[in-house]
C-alpha positions in Angstrom: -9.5 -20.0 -38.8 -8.1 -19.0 -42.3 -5.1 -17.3 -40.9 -3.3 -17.6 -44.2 -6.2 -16.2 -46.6 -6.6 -13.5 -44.0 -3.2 -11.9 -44.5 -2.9 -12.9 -48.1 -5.8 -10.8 -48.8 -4.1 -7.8 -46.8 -1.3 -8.1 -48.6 -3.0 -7.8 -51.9 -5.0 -5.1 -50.9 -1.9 -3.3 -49.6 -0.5 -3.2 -53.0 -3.6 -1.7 -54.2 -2.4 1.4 -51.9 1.2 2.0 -52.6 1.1 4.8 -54.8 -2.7 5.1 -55.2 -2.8 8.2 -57.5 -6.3 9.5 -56.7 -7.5 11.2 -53.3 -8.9 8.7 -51.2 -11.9 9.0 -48.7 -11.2 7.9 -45.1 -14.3 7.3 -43.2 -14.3 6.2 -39.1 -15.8 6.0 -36.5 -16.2 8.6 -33.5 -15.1 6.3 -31.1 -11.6 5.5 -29.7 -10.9 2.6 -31.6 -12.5 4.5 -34.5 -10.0 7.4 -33.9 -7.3 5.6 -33.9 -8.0 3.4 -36.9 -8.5 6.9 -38.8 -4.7 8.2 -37.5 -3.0 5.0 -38.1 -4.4 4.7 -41.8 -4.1 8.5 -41.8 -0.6 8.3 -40.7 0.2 5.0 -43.3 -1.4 7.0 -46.6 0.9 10.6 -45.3 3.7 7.6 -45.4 2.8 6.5 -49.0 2.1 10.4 -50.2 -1.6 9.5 -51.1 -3.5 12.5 -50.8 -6.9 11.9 -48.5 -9.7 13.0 -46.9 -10.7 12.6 -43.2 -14.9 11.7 -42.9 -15.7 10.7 -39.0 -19.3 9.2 -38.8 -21.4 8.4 -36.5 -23.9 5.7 -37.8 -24.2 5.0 -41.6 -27.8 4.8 -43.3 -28.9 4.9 -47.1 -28.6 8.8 -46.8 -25.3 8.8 -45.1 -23.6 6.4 -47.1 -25.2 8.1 -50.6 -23.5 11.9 -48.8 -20.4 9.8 -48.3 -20.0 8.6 -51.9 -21.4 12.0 -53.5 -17.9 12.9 -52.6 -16.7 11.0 -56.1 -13.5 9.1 -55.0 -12.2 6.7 -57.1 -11.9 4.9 -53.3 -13.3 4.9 -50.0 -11.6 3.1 -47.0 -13.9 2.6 -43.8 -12.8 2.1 -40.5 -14.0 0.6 -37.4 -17.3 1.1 -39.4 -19.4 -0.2 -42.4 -19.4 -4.2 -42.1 -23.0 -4.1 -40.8 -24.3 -2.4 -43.8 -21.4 -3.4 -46.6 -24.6 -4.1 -48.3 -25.2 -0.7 -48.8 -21.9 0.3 -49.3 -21.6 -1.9 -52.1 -25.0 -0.6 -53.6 -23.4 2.8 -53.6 -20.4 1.1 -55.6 -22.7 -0.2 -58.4 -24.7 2.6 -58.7 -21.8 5.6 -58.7 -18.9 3.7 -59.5 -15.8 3.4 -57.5 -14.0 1.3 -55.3 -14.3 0.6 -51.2 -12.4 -1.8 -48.7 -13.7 -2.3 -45.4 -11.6 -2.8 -41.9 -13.6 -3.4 -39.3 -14.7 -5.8 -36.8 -18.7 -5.4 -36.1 -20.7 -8.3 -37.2 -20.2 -8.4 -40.6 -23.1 -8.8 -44.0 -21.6 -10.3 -46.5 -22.4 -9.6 -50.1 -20.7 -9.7 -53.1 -19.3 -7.4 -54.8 -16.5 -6.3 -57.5 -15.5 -2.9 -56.2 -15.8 -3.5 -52.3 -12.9 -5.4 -50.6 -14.2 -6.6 -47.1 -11.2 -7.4 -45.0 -13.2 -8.0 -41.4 -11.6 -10.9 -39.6 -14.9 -12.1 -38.5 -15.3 -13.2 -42.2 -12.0 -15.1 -41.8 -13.0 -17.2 -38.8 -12.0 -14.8 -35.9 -13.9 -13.2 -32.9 -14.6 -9.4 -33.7 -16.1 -9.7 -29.9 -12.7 -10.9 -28.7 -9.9 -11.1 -30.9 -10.1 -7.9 -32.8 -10.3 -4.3 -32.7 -11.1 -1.6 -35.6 -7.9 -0.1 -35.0 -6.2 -3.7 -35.1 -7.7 -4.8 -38.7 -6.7 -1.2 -40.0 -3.0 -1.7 -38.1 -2.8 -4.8 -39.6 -3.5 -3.6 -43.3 -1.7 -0.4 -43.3 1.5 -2.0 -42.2 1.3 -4.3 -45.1 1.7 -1.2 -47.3 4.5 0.7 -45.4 7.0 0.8 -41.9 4.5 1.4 -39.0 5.1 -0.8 -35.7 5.8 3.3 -34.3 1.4 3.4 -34.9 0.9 0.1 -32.9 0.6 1.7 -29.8 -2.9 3.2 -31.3 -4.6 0.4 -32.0 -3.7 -0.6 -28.5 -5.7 1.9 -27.1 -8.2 0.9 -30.0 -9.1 -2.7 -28.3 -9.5 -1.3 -24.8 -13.1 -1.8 -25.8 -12.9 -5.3 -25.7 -12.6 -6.3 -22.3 -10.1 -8.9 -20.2 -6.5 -9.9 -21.3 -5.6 -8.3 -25.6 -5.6 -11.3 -27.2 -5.9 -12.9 -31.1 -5.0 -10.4 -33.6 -4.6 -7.8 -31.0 -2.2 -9.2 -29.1 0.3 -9.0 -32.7 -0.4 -5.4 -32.4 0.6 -5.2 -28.5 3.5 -7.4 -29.0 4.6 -4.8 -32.0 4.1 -1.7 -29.9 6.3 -3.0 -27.3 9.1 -3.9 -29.7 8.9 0.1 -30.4 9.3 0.8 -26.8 5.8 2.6 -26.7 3.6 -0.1 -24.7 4.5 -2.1 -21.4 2.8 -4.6 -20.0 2.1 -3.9 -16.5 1.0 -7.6 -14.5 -0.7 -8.0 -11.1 -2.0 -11.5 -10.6 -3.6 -12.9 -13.2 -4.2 -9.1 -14.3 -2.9 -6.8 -17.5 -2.7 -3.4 -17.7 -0.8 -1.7 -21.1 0.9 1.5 -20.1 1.7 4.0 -23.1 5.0 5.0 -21.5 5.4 8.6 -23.9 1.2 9.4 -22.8 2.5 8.3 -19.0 -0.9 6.7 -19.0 -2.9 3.0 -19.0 -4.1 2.4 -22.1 -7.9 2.4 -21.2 -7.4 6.1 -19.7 -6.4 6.9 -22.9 -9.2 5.4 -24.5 -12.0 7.0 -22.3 -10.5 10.6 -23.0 -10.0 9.8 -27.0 -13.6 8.8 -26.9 -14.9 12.0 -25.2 -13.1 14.1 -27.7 -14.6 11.9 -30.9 -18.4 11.5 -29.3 -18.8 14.4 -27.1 -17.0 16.9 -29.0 -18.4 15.6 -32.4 -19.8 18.9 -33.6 -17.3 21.4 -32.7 -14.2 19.3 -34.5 -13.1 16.8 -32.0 -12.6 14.0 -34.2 -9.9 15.6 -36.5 -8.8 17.0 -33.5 -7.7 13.6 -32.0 -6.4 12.1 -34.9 -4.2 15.2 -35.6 -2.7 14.6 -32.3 -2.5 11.0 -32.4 -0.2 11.0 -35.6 2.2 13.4 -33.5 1.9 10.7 -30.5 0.4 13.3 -28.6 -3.1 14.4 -26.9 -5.3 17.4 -27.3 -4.9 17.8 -23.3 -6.9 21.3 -23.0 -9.5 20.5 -25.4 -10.2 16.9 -23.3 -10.5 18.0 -20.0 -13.5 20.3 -21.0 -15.2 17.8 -22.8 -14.6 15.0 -20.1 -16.1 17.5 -17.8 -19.3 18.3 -20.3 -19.8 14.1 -20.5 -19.7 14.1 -17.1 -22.2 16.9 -16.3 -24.8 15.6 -19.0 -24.2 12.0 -18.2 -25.0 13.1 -14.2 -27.7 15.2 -15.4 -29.6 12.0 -17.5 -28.6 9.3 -14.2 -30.6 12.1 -12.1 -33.3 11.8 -14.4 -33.2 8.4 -14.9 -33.1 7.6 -10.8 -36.1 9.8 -10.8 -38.7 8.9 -13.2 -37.5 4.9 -13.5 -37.0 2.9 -16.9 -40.2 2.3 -19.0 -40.3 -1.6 -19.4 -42.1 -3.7 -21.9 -41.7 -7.7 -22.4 -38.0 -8.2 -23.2 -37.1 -4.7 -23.1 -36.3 -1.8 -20.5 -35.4 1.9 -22.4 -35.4 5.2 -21.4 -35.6 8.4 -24.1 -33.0 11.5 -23.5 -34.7 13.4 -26.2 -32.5 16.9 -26.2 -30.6 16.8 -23.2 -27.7 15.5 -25.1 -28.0 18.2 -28.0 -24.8 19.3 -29.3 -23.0 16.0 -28.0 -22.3 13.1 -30.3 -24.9 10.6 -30.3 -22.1 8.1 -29.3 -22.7 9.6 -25.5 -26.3 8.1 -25.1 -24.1 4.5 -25.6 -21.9 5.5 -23.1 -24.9 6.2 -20.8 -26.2 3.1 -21.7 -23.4 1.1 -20.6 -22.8 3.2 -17.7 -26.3 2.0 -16.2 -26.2 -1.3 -17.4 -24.3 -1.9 -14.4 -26.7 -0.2 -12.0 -29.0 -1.7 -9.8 -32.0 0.5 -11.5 -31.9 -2.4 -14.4 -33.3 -5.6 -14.7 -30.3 -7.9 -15.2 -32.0 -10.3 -17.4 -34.1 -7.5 -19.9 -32.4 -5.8 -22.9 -31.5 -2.3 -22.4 -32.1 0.9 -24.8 -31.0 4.3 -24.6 -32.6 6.5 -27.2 -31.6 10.3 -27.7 -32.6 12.7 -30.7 -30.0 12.3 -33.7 -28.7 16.0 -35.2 -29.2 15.8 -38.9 -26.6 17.9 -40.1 -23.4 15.8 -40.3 -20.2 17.9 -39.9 -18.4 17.8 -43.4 -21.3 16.1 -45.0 -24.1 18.0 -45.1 -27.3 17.6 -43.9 -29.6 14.6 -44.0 -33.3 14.7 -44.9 -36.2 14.0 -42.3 -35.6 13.3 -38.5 -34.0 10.6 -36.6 -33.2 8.8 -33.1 -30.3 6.9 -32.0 -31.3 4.3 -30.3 -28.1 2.4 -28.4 -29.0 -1.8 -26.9 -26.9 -2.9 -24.2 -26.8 -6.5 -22.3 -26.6 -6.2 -18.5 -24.9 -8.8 -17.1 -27.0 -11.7 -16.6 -28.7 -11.1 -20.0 -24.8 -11.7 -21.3 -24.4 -14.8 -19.6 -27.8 -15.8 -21.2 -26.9 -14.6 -25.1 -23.3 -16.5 -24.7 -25.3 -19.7 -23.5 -27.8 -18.6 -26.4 -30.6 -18.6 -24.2 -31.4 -15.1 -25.5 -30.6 -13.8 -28.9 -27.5 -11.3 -29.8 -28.4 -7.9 -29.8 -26.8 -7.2 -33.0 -29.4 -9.7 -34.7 -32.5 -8.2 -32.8 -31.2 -4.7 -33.5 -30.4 -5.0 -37.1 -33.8 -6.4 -38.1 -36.3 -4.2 -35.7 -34.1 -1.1 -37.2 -34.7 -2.5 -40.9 -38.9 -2.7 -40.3 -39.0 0.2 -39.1 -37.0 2.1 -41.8 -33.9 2.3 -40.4 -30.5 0.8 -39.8 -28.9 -1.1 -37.4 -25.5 -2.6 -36.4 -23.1 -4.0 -33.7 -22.0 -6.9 -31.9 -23.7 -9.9 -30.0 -23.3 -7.4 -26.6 -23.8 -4.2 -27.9 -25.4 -2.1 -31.0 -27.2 0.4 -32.0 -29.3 1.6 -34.9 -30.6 4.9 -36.3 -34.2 5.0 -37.3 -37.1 7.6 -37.8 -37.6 10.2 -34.9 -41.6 9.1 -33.6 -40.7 5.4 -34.4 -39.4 4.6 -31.1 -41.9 2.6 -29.8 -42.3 0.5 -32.6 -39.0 -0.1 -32.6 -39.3 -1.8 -29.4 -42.2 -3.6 -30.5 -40.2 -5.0 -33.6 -37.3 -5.6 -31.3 -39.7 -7.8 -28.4 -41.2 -9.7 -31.8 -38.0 -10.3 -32.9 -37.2 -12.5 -30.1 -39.1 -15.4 -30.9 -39.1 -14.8 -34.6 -35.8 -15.7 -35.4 -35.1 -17.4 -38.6 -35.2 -21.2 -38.2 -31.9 -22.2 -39.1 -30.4 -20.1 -36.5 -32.2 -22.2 -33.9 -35.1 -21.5 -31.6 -34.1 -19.4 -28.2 -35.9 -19.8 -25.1 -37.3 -17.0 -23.5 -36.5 -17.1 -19.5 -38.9 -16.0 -17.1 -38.7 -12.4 -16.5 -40.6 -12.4 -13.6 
């Protein structure tokens, strides 16, 4: 753990920001941790009077990433997003010039770089499955730069994605927002729950709603939406009930389906296709689905799980991108967990990232969970790149063993 080089380096780069005299780029995630990694650094830059621009993504891909720099900022600051392809991030930087730091905590690439600062903990010996949420590592910079323990209680909400007790670096940001009066710890047993006393509601609620408004109302402005309401400490109330209830409907709609026609299945791998039912909802929702059923008895525990759904091309803000895509989201059930933590099985991410890349797209994540975006009519050789990619791992990782499916 290189606790000290980790907060050194925030420190530096915080100084970078004060009184940064160009309009920077903000780019986030659609998620809830994504969301409120956007308000806090949103909230932070409004703080230092640096002019900025809000850019919620979904996935980033050579074509997203070029959109995303045509935009001609002296610097770009991603969020909860872009330490799984940094590599092309910092291709971008060399090729148009300007400058990029990274806050994130999905499994990281490493490359070098002079313009791109990558502060992920991962890179500094913590657990970005554990430890850390997006929302933390842009907490944790931003209040380097300027007062903001009252924007703790946001990232908070931001590592209710990581499951059991908020520990490591999130736990600096818990112990924070209760110094500001905004968080209390609520204990039952050997059980946590983290009430955001002004919201009157557990932080995890909050969570599940901020991510409906991000992923379900992606197209009609749900992002800026959120984080609009998060810098006032508040919710767009109105605005997420209706999209709760269109996630719900759609997600009941694709179970129904699902229950009917059964999961294809092949080696390693069970997936099912949504196509268009999810048109005009965020491709985030088809990873929600996915971890919905991972739990249900309609999976095979020990098989890798994909959800694919067909990816809109035309990215609000952006523009639109050339040719057309799928999302495909991988989840782990259960006993397929327990078997990547014993590293029985490989991590997803690793298995996602490199069936994405031969197939020419693009992949990221974490050991549990990822997802990739890659050329609409190559689903199924995705899956067969992902099944090969098993047992062709690269030989200093180790060998896995393959269990018997059965």
């Amino acid at each position: 753990m290189r606790e000290a080089e980790y907060f050194s380096d925030l420190r530096k780069t915080a100084e970078k920001l004060k009184g940064f005299s160009s309009e920077v780029a903000l780019i986030f995630h659609d998620d809830a941790d994504g969301l409120c990694a956007g308000a806090i650094a949103s909230l932070a830059l409004d703080r230092l009077k640096v002019a900025h621009e809000l850019l919620c993504v979904e996935k980033l891909s050579p074509e997203i990433v070029k959109l995303i720099h045509s935009r001609n900022k002296k610097l770009y600051i991603y969020l909860d997003i872009g330490s799984g392809r940094a590599d092309l991030i910092a291709e971008q930087i060399r090729r148009s010039g300007g400058e990029a730091i990274i806050a994130d905590h999905h499994d990281p690439v490493e490359v070098e770089c002079e313009g791109l600062i990558h502060l992920n903990p991962e890179l500094y010996g913590y657990s970005g499955e554990t430890e850390v949420s997006g929302s933390t590592a842009t907490y944790l910079l931003m209040r380097e730069a300027c007062a903001l323990r009252d924007a703790a209680w946001m990232a908070v909400v931001g590592s209710a994605e990581i499951p059991g007790l908020i520990r490591g670096l999130n736990k600096t940001a818990l112990e924070d927002a209760i110094k500001e009066g905004d968080v209390e710890i609520i204990r039952r047993g050997n059980s946590e729950k983290y009430l955001i006393k002004f919201l009157k509601k557990p932080w995890n609620r909050v969570s599940s709603t901020l991510t409906a408004i991000g992923s379900t109302g992606y197209y009609e402005n749900g992002p800026y939406e959120a984080v609009k309401h998060l810098k006032a400490k508040k919710l767009p109330e109105e605005l997420a009930k209706r999209l709760e209830e269109l996630r719900k409907k759609k997600i009941s709609q694709a179970l129904a389906i699902i229950s009917k026609k059964g999961l294809n299945a092949n080696g390693f791998v069970q997936w099912f296709h949504l196509g268009d039912l999810f048109r005009g909802l965020g491709s985030k929702t088809v990873g929600t689905l996915t971890s919905m059923l991972s739990y249900r008895r309609i999976v095979d525990p020990k098989k890798y799980l994909i959800g694919f759904m067909n990816f809109e091309s035309q990215i609000p803000r952006l523009g639109k991108l050339e040719g057309k895509w799928a999302k495909a989201s991988v989840r782990a059930p259960k006993l397929l967990s327990d078997l990547i933590r014993k590293k029985v099985m490989p991590p997803i991410s690793d298995l996602t990232v490199k069936a994405a890349e031969e197939v020419g797209g693009t992949g990221d994540g974490h050991a549990f969970a990822a997802s990739a975006l890659i050329p609409a009519g190559r689903e199924s050789d995705f899956i067969k790149k992902f099944n090969e990619s098993i047992s062709s791992l690269k030989p200093e990782r180790g060998s896995y063993q393959s269990p018997n499916l059965g």
